[in-house]
N, C-alpha and C positions, 0 to 999 in steps of 0.2 A: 350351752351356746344360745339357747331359745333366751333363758332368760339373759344373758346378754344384751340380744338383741334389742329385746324389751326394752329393758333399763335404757339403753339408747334412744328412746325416743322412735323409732324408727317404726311406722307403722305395717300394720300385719301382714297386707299385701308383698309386700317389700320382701318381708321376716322369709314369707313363703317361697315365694322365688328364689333368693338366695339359696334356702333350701334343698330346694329343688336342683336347682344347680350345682351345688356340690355334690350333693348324692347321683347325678347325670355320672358325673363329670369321674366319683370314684368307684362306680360300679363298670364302668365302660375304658378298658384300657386301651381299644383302640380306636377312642374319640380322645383320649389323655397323651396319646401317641402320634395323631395327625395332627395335632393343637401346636406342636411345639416347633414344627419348620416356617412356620408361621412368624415368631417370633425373632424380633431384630437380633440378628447376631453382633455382640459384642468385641470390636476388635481392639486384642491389645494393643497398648499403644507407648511410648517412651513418656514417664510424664516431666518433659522439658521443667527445668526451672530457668530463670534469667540465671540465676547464681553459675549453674553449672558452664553454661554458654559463655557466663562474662559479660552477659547486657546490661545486668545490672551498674556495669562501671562504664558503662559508654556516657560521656563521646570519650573519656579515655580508654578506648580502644581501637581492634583492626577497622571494624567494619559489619555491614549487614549485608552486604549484595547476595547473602548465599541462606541465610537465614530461612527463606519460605522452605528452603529444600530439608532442612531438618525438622520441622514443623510438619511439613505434608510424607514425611517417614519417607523422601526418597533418598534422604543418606542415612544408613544405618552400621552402625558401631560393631555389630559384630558379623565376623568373615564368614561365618555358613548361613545368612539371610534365615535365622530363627524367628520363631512367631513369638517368641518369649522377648521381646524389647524390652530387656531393662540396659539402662546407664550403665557405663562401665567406670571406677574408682576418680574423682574429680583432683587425684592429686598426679596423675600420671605425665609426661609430658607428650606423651603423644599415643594415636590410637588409630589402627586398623578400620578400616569403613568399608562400605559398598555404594555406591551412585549410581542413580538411573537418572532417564529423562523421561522414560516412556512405562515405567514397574512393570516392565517384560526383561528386557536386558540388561543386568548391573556389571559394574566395573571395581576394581579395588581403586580406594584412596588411600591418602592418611590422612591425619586428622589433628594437629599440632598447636601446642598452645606456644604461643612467642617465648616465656618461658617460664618454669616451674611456676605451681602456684604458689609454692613458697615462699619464693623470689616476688612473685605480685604481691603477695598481701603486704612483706616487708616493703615494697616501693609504696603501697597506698596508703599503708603507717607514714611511710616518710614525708610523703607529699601533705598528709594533716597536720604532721605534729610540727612540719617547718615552716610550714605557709599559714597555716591557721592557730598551729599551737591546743589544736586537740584532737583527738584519740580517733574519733572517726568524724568524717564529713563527705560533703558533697566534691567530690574529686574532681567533675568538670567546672564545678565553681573554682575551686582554688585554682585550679592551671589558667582558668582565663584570668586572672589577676595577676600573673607573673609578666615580667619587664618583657619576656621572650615573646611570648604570645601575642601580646599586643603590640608588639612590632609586627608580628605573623600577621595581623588583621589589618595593618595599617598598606602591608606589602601590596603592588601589585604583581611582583617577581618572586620567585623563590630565588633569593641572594645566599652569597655564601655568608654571610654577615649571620644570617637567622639559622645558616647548621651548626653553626661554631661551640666547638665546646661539645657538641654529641657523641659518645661514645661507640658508636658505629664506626665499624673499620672501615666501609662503605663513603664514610664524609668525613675523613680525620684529612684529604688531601684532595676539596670537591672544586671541579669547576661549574662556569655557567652551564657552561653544556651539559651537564651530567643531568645538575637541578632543572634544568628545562626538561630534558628527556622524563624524569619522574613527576614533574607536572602533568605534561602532554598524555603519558601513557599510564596515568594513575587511575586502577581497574576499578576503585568506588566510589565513583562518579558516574553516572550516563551520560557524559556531555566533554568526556575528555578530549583532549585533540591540540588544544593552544598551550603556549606556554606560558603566558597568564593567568593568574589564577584567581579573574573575575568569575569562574563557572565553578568554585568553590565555595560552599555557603561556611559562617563559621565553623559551624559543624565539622565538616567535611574537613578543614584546616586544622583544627584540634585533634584528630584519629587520623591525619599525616604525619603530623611533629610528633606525636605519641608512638608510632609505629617507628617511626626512624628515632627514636630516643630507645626504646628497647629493643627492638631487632628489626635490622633491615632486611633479612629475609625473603617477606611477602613481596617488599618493594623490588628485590631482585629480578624475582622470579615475573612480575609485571612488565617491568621497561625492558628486560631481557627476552622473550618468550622464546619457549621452545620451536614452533612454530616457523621462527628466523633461522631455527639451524642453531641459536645458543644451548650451553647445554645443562641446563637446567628442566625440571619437570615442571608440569603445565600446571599455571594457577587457577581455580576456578571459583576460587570466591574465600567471603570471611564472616562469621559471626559471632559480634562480640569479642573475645580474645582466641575466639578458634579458625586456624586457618583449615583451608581443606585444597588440598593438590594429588596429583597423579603421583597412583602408588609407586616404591620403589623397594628392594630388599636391601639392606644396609652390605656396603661389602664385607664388613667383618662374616656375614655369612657366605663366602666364599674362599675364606681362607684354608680349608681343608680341601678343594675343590678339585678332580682330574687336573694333571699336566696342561690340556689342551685348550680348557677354558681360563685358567692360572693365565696362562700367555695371550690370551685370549683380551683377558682385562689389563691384565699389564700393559700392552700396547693401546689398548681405547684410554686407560689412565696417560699415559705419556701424549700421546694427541691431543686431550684435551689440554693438559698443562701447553700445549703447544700453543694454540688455540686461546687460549688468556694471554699469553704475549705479545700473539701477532694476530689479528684482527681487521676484517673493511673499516671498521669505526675508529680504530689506533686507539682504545682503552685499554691499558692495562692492569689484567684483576692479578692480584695476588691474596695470597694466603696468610691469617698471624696463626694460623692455628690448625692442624689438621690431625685424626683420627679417625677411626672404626667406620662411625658412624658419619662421615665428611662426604661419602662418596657413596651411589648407590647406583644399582641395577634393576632396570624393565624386567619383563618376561620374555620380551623377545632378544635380552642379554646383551641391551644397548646398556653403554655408563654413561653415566650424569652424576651432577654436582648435586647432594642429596638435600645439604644443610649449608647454605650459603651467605650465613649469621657470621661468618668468620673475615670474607670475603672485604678484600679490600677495593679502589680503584685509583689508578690513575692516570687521566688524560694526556696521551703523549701530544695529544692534537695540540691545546691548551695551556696545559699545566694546570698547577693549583692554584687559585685567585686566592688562598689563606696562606701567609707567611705563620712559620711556625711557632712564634707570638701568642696568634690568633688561637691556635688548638687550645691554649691553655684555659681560656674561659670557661669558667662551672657556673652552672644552677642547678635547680631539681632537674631540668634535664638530661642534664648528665649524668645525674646517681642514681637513676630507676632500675638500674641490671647491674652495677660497678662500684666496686668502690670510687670514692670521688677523688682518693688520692693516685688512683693508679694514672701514669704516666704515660703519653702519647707516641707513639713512633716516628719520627720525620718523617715525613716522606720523600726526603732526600738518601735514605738510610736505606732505602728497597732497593733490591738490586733484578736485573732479569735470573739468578738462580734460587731467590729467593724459597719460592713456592717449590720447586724442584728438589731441594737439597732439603727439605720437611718431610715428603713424600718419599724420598728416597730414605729417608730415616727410621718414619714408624709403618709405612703402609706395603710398599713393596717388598722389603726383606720378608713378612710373613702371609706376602701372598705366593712367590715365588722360593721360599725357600723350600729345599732336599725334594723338588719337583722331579727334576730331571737326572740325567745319565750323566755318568761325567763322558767326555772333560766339559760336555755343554753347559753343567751345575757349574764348576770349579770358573766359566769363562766368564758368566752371569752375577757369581757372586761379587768378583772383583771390580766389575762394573759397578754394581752398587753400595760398593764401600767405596770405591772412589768417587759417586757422585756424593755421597753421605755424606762424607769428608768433607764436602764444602770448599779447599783447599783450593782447586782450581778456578781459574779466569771462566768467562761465559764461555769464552769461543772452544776451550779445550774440554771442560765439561758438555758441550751440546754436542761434541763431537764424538764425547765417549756415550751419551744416551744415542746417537743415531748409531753408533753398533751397537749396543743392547738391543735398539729395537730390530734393526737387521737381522740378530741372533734370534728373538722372539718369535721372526715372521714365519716363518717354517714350520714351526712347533706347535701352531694354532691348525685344527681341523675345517673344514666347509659342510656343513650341515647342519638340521634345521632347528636343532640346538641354539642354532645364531642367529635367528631369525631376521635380524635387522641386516644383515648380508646378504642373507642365502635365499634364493640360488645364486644371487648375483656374483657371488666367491667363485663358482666353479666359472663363469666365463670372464673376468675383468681381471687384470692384475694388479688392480688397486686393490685387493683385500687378497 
């Protein structure tokens, strides 16, 4: 090492001290040992890419309002808050988190991408190779060159003219009223409130039309909030193509569940569907689609509408300002999640059993079935093959779900199990 040193140029003075200092430093293990708390602790840390988040396709995406919070490690991907932050697989559709505000007390989320990335990469193929005609590009170049867009800039309203053609169950039958409300109450903006949408910069209009071209979802879950009493889980931001909302457990993981919570849900399920009927606002939501994973549960074993990408509306106040003419209209905006041939539903064609005679089809039979005793089973079951069936009028089928649900109300328990009741079960006779 001397002649190292040498060789370096490094004059002798120098040579010696260093010297010295090593030799200090390996004869004395507890000057080698107080040295080292000293030293900056290295924290791991997630190493974020745009890819993974989806930034990299903005502005064809949700949004940024929530973005510093993944950055500053206060939402983090895995449920027992490990020191080990690595990423969890970028092809998933969705993923378990934890939230704070304060990195003292975290909360579950989820963490949901609008949908597969499979399905995105095929849409931003689409969007190059028909609008530009090659393999890869700049994807918020291409869409702002589309006929739709630059109507969207020219807009001062969101008209039904500029949803037409989106395959969102959400705008296959939209009034003004509606497109107002997701103006006014649209959460990625700081300056929302009007139903104009002079407080939108382009930007800001391109990751709307995007967002309601592939899943209305996020937008649901905004113009609706939980907060009103609807029953959807609370949005609290978006970055890039990840949404992030208030955790839920999918009900499919309660289908094996005690007697008591079975009834439990069965009845919060049937209130809700009530609840999308009949409303302060006279909106009517229905369902094109329902499953497992449609419907989900808090921890304090309230239900909520988990995935609300299925979700349709229509304004009983209103009606729909699109004759069903109008739905036919395609562009790229309509084939980013669908095929572009799949065909629209009147919305003359809904009926109030609609949503009802679904849920009674795939969701109920296997949360309440060979639960109970007979003849309570045997009274239960017949109930929901006849609402299955479909076969009846509204007035005769709402009359056989309000004794189902009269049969259910008994069989459910009061305690803390239920938290979103209880205590209040043991004094009210509303629960």
């Amino acid at each position: 090492s001397w002649v190292f040193w040498k060789a370096s140029g490094y004059p002798a003075f120098h040579d010696s001290l260093m010297l010295l200092l090593v030799l200090a430093l390996s004869c004395n293990p507890s000057t080698a040992a107080t040295a080292s708390p000293s030293a900056p602790h290295i924290k791991p840390s997630y190493s974020f890419g745009r890819t993974f988040l989806g930034l990299d396709k903005c502005n064809a995406c949700i949004g940024t309002s929530i973005c510093k919070k993944f950055f500053k490690e206060e939402i983090r991907f895995d449920t027992w808050l490990s020191s080990h932050l690595k990423l969890p697989p970028s092809y998933l559709l969705s993923y378990s988190g934890n939230y704070t505000d304060d990195a003292k007390s975290w909360r579950l989320v989820d963490i949901t991408r609008l949908t597969s990335k499979y399905r995105h990469d095929l849409a931003d193929k689409r969007i190059c190779t028909s609008l530009l005609k090659t393999k890869t590009c700049s994807l918020e170049r291409a869409l702002r060159r589309t006929h739709r867009f630059q109507k969207w800039l020219r807009a001062k309203r969101l008209t039904p003219d500029l949803v037409q053609g989106l395959s969102s169950p959400m705008l296959r039958c939209p009034s003004q009223r509606l497109l107002d409300r997701i103006v006014r109450r649209y959460a990625e903006v700081p300056d929302a409130g009007s139903i104009y949408m002079d407080h939108l910069t382009d930007r800001d209009k391109l990751r709307l039309l995007y967002t309601l071209s592939v899943n209305s979802h996020p937008i649901l879950l905004q113009i609706f909030p939980d907060v009103e009493g609807w029953p959807f889980p609370r949005y609290l931001g978006s970055c890039g193509r990840l949404v992030v909302s208030a955790s839920t457990r999918p009900l499919r993981d309660f289908y094996s569940a005690v007697p008591e919570v079975a009834a439990d849900l069965a009845l919060q399920l049937l209130a809700v569907l009530r609840s999308m009927g009949t409303n302060d606002l006279n909106y009517f939501f229905y369902f094109t689609h329902v499953d497992a994973g449609t419907f989900g549960v808090f921890s304090n074993g309230h239900l909520f509408i988990r995935d609300a990408s299925t979700l349709g509306i229509i304004d009983k106040e209103e009606g729909s300002q699109l004759i069903d003419g109008q739905q036919e209209y395609k562009d790229i905006f309509s084939c980013l999640t669908v095929d572009c041939q799949s065909a629209f539903v009147s919305c003359n064609s809904i009926g109030e059993k609609h949503s009802l005679v679904m849920v009674c089809q795939e969701l109920l039979p296997k949360l309440l079935k060979g639960k109970f005793l007979q003849p309570v089973q045997e009274k239960i079951d017949s109930f929901l093959q006849h609402c299955a069936d479909g076969l009846a009028d509204d007035q005769s089928l709402n009359e056989a779900v309000a004794k189902l649900a009269e049969l259910l109300k008994p069989l459910r328990s009061c305690d803390s199990r239920f938290a979103y009741r209880y205590p209040d079960c043991k004094y009210s006779d509303k629960y």
